[in-house]
N, C-alpha and C positions, 0 to 999 in steps of 0.2 A: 504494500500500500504506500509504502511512502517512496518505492520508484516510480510512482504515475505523477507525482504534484514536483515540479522541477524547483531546489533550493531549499526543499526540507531538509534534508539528510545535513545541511549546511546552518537553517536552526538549530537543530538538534545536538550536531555536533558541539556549535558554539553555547548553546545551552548548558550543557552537561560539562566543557573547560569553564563557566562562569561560576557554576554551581562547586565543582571539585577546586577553585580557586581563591573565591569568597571568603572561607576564612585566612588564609594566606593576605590577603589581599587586608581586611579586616588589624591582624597584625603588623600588619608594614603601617598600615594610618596610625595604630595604637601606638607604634615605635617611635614612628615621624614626631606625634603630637606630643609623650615626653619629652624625647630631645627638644622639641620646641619647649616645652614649659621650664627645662631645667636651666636652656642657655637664656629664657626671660629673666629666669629670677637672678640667674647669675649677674645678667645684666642689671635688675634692681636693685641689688646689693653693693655694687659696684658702684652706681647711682648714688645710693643713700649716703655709702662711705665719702662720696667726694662733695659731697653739699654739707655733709655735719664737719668735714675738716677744709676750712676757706681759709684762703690767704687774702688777706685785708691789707691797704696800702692807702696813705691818704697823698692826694696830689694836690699842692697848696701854689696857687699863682702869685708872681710878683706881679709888685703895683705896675711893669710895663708892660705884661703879658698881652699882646697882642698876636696871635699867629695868625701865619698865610695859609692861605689853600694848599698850598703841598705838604705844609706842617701837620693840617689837616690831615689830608690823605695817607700821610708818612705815618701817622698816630695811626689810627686805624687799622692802618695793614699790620702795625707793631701790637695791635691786639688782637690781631685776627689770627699771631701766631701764639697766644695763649693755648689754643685749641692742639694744635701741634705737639706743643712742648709738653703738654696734659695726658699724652703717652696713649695707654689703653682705655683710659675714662671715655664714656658713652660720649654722647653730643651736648647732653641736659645735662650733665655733671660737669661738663668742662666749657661751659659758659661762663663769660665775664659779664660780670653785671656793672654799671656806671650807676653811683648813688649818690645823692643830694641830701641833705640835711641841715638842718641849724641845729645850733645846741648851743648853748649857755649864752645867753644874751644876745642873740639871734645873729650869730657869726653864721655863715653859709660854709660849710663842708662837702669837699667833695673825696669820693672814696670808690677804689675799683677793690672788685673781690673776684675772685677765680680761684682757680683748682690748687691743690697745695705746691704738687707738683709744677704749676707752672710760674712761681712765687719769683723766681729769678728776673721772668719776662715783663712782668708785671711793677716788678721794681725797677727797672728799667725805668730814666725819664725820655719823656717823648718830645716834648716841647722845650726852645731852648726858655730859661731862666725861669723852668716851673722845678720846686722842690717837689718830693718825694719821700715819705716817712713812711717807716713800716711801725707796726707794733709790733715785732717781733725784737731780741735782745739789741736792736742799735735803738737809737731815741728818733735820729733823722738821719738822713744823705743829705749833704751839701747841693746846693742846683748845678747843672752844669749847664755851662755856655757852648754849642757847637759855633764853628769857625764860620766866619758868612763867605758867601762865594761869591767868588767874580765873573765878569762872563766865561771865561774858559770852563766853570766846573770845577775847577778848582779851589781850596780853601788859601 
């Protein structure tokens, strides 16, 4: 009976590999989907460690602090290698954050935090004649002056 109707024999067949496969198949998702829950939480863990341990830096401008647009952009890229120097930490853990605040007498503070690991980059100054203090065992860094340039590019 089933040589009269042409392509049965070809449900059947694949029927009966779906059926004899199914739990195979059932175990390979059930595999997949640990390995996925165990490299999440690895990654959460991992997350949590780099957000409870910040490195904190306050950035204090002098009264001539003006920067230009390149200084600008020069900054920026010098925090975009935050993320780099942050190693193994996820994305969300190895963000720098730029924070504002007043405190005592309505002084305005400003303050970058990021990953511990990337504490070196971050104390770094980016701007010429902007200070840099860490609260970690020095009290300040002196500002430093880069050299200004002439047309050649050179200092």
């Amino acid at each position: 009976m089933n040589t009269e109707l042409p392509g049965v024999q070809a449900v059947l067949t694949a029927a009966h590999w779906i059926a004899w496969s199914a739990p195979l198949l059932a175990a390979v998702v059930a595999a997949g989907a640990g390995a996925w829950a165990c490299v999440s939480w690895r990654r959460h863990l991992k997350v949590r460690a780099a957000l409870r341990e910040r490195s904190v830096v306050e950035v204090v401008p002098t009264s001539g602090f003006a920067p230009q647009e390149g200084e600008v952009h020069r900054w920026a890229h010098h925090l975009g290698r935050a993320r780099r120097a942050a190693g193994g930490v996820p994305e969300r853990g190895a963000a720098v954050r730029l924070r504002y605040c007043a405190e005592t007498g309505s002084k305005m503070h400003c303050y970058l935090e990021g990953p511990i690991e990337a504490a070196a980059v971050l104390g770094m100054p980016g701007f010429d004649g902007v200070e840099v203090r860490t609260h970690r065992g020095r009290q300040s860094i002196e500002p430093i002056v880069f050299p200004r340039q002439r047309d050649g590019g050179r200092p």
